[in-house]
MARKOL-529209 format. One record per residue (C-alpha): x, y, z; residue in one letter; residue number from 1. Coordinates in Angstrom, 2 decimals, padded with zeros to 5 digits. Each point is the difference from the previous one (the first is absolute). Layout:
! residues N
[torro [X,Y,Z],A,NUM]
...
END
This chain:
! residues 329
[torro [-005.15,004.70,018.61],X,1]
[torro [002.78,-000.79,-002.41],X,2]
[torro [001.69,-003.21,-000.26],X,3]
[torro [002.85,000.99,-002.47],X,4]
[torro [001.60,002.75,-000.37],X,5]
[torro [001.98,000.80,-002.78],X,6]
[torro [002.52,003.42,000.11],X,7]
[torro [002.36,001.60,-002.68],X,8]
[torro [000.78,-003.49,-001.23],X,9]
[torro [002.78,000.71,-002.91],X,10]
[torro [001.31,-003.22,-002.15],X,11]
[torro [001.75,000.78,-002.68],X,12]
[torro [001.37,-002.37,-002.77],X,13]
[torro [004.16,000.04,-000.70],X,14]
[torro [000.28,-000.56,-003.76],X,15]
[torro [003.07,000.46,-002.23],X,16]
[torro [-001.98,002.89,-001.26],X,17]
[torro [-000.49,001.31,002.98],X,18]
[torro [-001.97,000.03,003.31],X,19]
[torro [-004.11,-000.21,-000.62],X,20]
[torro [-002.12,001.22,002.48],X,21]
[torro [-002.65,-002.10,-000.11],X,22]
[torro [-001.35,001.01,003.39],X,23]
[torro [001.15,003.97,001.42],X,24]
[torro [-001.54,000.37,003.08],X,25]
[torro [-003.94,-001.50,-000.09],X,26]
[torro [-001.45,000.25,003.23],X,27]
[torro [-003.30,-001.66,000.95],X,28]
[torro [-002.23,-001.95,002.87],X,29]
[torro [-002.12,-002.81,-000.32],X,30]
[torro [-002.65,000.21,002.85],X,31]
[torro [-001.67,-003.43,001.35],X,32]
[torro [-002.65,-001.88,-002.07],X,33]
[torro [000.26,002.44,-002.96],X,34]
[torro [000.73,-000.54,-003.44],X,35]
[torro [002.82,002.55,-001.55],X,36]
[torro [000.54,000.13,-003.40],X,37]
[torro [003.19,001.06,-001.76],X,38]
[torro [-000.34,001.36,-003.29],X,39]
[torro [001.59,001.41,-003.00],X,40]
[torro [001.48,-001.37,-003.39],X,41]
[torro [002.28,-002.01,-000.42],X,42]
[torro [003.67,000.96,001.23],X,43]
[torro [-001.56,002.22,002.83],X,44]
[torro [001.31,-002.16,002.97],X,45]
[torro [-002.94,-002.01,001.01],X,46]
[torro [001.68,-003.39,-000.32],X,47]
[torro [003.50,001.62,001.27],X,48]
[torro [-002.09,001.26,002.92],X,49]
[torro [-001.80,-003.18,001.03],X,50]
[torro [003.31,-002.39,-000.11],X,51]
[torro [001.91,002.45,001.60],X,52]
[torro [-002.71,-000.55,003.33],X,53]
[torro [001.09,-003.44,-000.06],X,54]
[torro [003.92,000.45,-000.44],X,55]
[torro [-000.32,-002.03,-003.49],X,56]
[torro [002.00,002.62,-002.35],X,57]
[torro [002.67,-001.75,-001.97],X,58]
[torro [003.32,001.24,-000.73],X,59]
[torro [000.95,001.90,-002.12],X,60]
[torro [-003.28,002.09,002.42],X,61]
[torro [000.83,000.85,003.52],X,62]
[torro [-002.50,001.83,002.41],X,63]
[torro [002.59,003.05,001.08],X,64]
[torro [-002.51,001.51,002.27],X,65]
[torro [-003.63,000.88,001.68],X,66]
[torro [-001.93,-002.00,002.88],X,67]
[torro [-002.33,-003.26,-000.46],X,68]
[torro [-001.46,000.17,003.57],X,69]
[torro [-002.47,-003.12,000.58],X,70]
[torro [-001.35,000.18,003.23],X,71]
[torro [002.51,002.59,001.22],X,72]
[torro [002.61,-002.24,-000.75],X,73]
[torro [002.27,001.24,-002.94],X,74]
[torro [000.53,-002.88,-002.40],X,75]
[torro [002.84,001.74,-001.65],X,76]
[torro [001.81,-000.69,002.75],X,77]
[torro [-000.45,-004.16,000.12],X,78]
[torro [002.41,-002.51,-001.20],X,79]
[torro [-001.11,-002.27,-003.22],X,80]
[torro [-000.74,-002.80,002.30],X,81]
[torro [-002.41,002.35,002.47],X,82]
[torro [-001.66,000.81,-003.45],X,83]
[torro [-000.22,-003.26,-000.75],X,84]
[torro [-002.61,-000.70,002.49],X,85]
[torro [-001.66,003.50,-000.58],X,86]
[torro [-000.66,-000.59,-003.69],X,87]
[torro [-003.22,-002.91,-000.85],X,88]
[torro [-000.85,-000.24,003.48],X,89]
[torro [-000.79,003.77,001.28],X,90]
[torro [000.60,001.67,-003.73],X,91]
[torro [-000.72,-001.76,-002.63],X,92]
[torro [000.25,001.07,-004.23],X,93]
[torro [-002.03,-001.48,-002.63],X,94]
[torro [002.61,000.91,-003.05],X,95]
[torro [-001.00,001.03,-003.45],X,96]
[torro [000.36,-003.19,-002.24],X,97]
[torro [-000.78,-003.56,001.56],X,98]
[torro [001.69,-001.47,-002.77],X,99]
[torro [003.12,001.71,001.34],X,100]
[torro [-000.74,-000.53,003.59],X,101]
[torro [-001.28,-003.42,000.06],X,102]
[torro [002.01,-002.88,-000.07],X,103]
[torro [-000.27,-002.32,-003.10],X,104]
[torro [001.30,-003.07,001.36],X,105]
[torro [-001.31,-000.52,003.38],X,106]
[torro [-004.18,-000.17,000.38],X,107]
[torro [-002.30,002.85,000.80],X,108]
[torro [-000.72,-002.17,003.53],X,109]
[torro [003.82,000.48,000.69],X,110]
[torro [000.61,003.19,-000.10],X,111]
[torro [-003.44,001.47,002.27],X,112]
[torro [001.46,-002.83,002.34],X,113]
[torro [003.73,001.16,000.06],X,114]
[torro [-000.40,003.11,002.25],X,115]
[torro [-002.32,-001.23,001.86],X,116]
[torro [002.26,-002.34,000.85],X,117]
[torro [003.03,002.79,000.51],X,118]
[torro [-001.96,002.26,001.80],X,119]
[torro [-002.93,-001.67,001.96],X,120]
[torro [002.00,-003.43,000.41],X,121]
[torro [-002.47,-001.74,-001.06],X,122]
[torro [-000.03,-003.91,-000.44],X,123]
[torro [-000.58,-001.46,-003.96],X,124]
[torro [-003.40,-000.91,001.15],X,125]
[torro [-000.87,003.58,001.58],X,126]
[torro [001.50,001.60,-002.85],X,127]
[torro [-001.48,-002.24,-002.55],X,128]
[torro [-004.07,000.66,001.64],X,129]
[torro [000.54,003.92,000.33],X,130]
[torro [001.07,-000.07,-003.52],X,131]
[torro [-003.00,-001.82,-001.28],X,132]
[torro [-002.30,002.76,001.85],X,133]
[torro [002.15,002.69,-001.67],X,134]
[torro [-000.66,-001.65,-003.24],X,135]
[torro [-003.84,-000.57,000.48],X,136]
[torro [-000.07,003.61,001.14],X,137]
[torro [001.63,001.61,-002.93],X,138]
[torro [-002.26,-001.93,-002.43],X,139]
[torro [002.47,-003.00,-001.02],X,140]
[torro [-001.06,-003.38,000.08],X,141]
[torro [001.81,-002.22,002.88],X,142]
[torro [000.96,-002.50,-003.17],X,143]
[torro [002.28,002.82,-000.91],X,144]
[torro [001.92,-000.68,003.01],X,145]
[torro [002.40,-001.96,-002.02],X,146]
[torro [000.52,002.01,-003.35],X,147]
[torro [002.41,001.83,-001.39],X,148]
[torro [-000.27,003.77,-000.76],X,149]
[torro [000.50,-000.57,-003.74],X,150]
[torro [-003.67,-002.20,000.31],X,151]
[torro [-001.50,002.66,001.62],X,152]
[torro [-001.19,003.57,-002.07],X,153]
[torro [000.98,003.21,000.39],X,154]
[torro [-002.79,001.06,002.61],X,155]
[torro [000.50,-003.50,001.91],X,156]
[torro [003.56,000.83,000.70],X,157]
[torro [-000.58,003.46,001.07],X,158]
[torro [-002.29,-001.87,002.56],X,159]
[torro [002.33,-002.51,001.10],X,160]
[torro [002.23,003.05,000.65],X,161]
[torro [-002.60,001.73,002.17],X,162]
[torro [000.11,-003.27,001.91],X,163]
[torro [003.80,-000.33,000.66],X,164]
[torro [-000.34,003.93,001.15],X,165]
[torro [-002.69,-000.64,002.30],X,166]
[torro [001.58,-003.54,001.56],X,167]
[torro [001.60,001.60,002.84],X,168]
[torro [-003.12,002.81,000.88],X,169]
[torro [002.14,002.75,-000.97],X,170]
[torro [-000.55,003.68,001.77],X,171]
[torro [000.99,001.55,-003.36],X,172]
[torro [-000.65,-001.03,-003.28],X,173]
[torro [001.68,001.71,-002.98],X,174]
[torro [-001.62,-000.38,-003.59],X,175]
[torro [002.03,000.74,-003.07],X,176]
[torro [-001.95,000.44,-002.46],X,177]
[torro [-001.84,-003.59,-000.07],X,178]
[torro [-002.69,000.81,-002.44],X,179]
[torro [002.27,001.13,-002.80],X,180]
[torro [000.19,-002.95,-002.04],X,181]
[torro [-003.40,-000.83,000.83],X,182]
[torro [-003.37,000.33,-002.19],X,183]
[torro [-002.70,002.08,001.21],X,184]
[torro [-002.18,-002.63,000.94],X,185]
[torro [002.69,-002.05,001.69],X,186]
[torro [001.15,003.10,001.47],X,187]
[torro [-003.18,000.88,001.70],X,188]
[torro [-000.41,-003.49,001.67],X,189]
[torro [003.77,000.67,001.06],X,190]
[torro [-000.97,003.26,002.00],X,191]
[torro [-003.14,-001.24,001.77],X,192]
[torro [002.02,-003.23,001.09],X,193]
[torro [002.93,002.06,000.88],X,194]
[torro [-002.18,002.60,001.89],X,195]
[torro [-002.17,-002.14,001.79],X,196]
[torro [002.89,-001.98,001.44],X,197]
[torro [001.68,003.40,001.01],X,198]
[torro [-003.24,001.01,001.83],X,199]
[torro [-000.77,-003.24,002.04],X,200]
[torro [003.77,-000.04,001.00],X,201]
[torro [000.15,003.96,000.80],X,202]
[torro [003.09,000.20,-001.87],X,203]
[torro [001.73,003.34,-000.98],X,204]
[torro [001.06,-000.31,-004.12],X,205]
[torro [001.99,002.16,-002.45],X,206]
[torro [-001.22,-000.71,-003.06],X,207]
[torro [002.36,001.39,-003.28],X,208]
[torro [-001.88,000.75,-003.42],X,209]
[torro [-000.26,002.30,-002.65],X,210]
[torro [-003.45,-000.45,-000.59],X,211]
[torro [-002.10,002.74,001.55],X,212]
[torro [-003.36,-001.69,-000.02],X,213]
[torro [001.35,-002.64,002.64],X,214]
[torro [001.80,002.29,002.00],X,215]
[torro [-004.13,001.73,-000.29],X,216]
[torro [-001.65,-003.39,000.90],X,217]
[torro [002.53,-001.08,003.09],X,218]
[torro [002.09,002.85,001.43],X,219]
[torro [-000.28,001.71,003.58],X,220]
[torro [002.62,002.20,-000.96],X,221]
[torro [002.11,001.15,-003.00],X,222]
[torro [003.90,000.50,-000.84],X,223]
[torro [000.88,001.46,-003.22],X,224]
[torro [003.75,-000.83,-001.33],X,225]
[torro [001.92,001.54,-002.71],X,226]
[torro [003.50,-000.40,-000.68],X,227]
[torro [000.94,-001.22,003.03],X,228]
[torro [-001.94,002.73,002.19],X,229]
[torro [-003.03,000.57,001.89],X,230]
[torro [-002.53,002.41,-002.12],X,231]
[torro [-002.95,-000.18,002.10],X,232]
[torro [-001.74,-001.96,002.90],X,233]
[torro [-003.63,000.17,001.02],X,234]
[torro [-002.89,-002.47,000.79],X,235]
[torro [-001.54,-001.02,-003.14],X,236]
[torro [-002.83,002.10,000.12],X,237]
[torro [002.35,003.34,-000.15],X,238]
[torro [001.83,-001.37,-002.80],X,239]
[torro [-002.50,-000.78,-001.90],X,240]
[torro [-002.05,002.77,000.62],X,241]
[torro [002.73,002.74,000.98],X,242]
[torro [003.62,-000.99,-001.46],X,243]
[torro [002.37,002.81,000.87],X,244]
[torro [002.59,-000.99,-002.41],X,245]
[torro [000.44,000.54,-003.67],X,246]
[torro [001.21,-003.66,-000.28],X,247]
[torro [-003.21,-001.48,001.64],X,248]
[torro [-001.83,002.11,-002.04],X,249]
[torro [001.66,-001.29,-003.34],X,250]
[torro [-000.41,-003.42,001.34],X,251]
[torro [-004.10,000.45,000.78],X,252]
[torro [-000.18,001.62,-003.37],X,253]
[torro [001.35,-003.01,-001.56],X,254]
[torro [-002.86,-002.01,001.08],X,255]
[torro [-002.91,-000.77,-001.92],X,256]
[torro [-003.24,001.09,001.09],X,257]
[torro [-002.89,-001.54,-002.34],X,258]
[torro [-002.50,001.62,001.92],X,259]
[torro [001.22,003.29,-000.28],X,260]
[torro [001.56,-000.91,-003.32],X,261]
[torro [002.79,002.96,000.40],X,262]
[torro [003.37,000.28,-002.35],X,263]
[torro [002.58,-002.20,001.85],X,264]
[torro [003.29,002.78,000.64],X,265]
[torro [003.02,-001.90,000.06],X,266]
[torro [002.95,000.62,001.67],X,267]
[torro [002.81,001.58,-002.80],X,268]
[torro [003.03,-002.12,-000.04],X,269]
[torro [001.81,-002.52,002.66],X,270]
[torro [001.08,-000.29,003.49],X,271]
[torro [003.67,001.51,-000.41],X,272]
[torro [003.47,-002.37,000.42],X,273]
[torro [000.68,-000.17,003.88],X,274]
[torro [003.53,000.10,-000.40],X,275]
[torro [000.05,003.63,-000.61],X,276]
[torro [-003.61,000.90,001.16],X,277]
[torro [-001.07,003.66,-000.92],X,278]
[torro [000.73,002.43,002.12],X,279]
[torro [-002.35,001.80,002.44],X,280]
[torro [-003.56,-001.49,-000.21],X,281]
[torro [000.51,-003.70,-001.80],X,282]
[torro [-003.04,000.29,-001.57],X,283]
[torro [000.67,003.57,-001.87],X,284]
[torro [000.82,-001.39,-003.00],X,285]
[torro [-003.70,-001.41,-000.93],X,286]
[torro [-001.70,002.69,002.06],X,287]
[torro [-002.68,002.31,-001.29],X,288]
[torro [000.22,002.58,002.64],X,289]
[torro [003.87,000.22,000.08],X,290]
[torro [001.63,003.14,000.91],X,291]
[torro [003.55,000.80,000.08],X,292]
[torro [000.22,-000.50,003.44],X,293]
[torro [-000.90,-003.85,-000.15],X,294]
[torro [002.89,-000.05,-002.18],X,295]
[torro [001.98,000.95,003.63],X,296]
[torro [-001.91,-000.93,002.57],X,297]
[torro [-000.44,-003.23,001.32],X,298]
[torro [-003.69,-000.08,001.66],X,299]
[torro [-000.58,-000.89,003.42],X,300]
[torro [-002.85,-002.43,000.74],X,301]
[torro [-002.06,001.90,002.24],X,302]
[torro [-003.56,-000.55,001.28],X,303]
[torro [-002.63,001.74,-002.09],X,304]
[torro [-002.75,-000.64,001.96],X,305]
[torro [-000.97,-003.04,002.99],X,306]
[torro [002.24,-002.58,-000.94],X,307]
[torro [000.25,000.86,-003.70],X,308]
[torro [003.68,000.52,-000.95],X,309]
[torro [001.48,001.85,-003.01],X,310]
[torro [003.44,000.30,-001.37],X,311]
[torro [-000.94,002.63,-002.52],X,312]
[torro [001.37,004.15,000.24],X,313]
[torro [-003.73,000.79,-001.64],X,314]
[torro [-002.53,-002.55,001.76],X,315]
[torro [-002.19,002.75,000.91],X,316]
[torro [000.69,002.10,-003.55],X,317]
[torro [-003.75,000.73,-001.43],X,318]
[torro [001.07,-002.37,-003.11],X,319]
[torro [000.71,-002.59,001.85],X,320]
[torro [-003.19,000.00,002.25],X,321]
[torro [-002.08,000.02,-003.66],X,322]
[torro [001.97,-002.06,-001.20],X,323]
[torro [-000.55,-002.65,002.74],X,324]
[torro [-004.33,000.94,-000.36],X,325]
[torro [000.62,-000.89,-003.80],X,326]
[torro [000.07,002.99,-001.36],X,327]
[torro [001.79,001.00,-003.23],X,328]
[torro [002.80,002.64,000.14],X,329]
END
């Protein structure tokens, strides 16, 4: 059963160079209790996508069109102070850099307590005891109730920001990215705490990276991004094990295998300017198989198989289904 659903969502940047589409028309659904992972490089959309959910693009961005439905309800349609009680306490987004996100002058105690207080009204003393079992659960030391994020590392803070998502037992929760500036080892600890929390509180999360061997170790389901645009959808099995689109493919076959120990295939070149996107198929331009009619032809996302989507003119071209088995062309 889905408990979001997001359709042709378009929001487009207006520059003095011109309008950037930094989201054309993605389309996805994010079903109960799973994990969904948005992926791509960076400048696909992933971050665009994720505030857009939550209403929290800033000018010069505006969100010009598409559906957030959330519960059947279409959040497009709410006022800034309906969304106001909508985001922390039924969505809630753990953003990219804590250093960013985190306030540096009031404690770490402070801010967990501060929607709790908003959205649960919640005495100082109720706030102050579910915060301290937030902080023992994420692996902080109650002591720490009272410190500052600049006395707190890198991986602490990303906790503490688990904890202020979690306050309000949120329906939702949207990762961006969280393990980016994060070593391995930290980074591991991260996802277990993160996961474990997300399975005892049957939580649905969309969790943004670029890093495929996450989106292998957590994700129900896949979206693939480029350039604003959907490329492919499928549960995580079929796109690692059957991608149907010449940009998964590049983005598999930039992953190192040591046990296979096979020549990594990068992707030629860069994810084009979105103020005047190529024409036809976006991703043309980079494309292997490219014919002359991607250069015309924008391709329809259309279902390849059970719930494994493909926005690709040639997803069932011979090539592409070797390509996808690792095979050299």
């Amino acid at each position: 059963m889905n408990i979001l659903e997001v359709a042709g969502l378009k929001t487009y940047f207006f520059t003095r160079r011109g309008t950037v589409l930094a989201v054309d028309d993605v389309s996805f659904d994010l079903r109960k209790g799973e994990v969904l992972c948005l992926v791509g490089e960076s400048g696909s959309g992933k971050t665009v996508s994720a505030l857009s959910i939550l209403g929290l693009v800033d000018s010069p961005g505006r969100i010009i069109g598409g559906e957030v439905m959330l519960d059947g309800e279409d959040l497009r349609q709410y006022t800034p102070r309906q969304l106001r009680h909508i985001r922390g306490k039924r969505i809630a987004m753990i953003f990219q850099d804590p250093k960013e996100s985190l306030n540096p002058v009031l404690t770490i105690g402070e801010q967990i307590m501060e929607p709790m207080k908003v959205h649960l009204n919640l005495s100082d003393k109720g706030a102050k005891e579910k915060t301290l079992l937030l902080l023992e659960r994420v692996g902080i030391p109650k002591e720490r109730l009272f410190s500052y994020p600049h006395e707190l590392s890198g991986g602490m803070n990303q906790r503490v920001m688990i904890a202020m998502a979690l306050a309000c037992d949120p329906e939702i929760l949207i990762a961006d990215e969280p393990t980016s500036a994060l070593d391995v080892t930290t980074q591991a600890l991260f996802l277990k705490v993160l996961m474990d929390l997300k399975k005892e509180r049957g939580m649905s999360m969309i969790f943004i990276t670029h890093d495929l061997g996450i989106v292998a170790e957590i994700a129900d389901r896949v979206v693939v991004l480029y350039a604003g645009r959907v490329m492919e959808k499928a549960s995580v099995w079929q796109i690692f094990e059957n991608p149907r689109h010449p940009y998964t493919i590049g983005l598999l076959n930039s992953l190192p295998d040591i046990v296979k120990k096979k020549k990594l295939i990068p992707i030629a070149g860069q994810i084009p300017g979105l103020i005047n996107p190529p024409s036809g198929c976006v991703f043309h331009t980079r494309c292997r198989f490219a014919q002359d009619i991607c250069y015309r032809v924008v391709p329809p996302e259309e279902e390849v198989e059970d719930g494994h989507f493909s926005a690709c003119l040639f997803r069932g071209s011979a090539d592409i289904i070797k390509a996808s088995q690792g095979e050299r062309i």
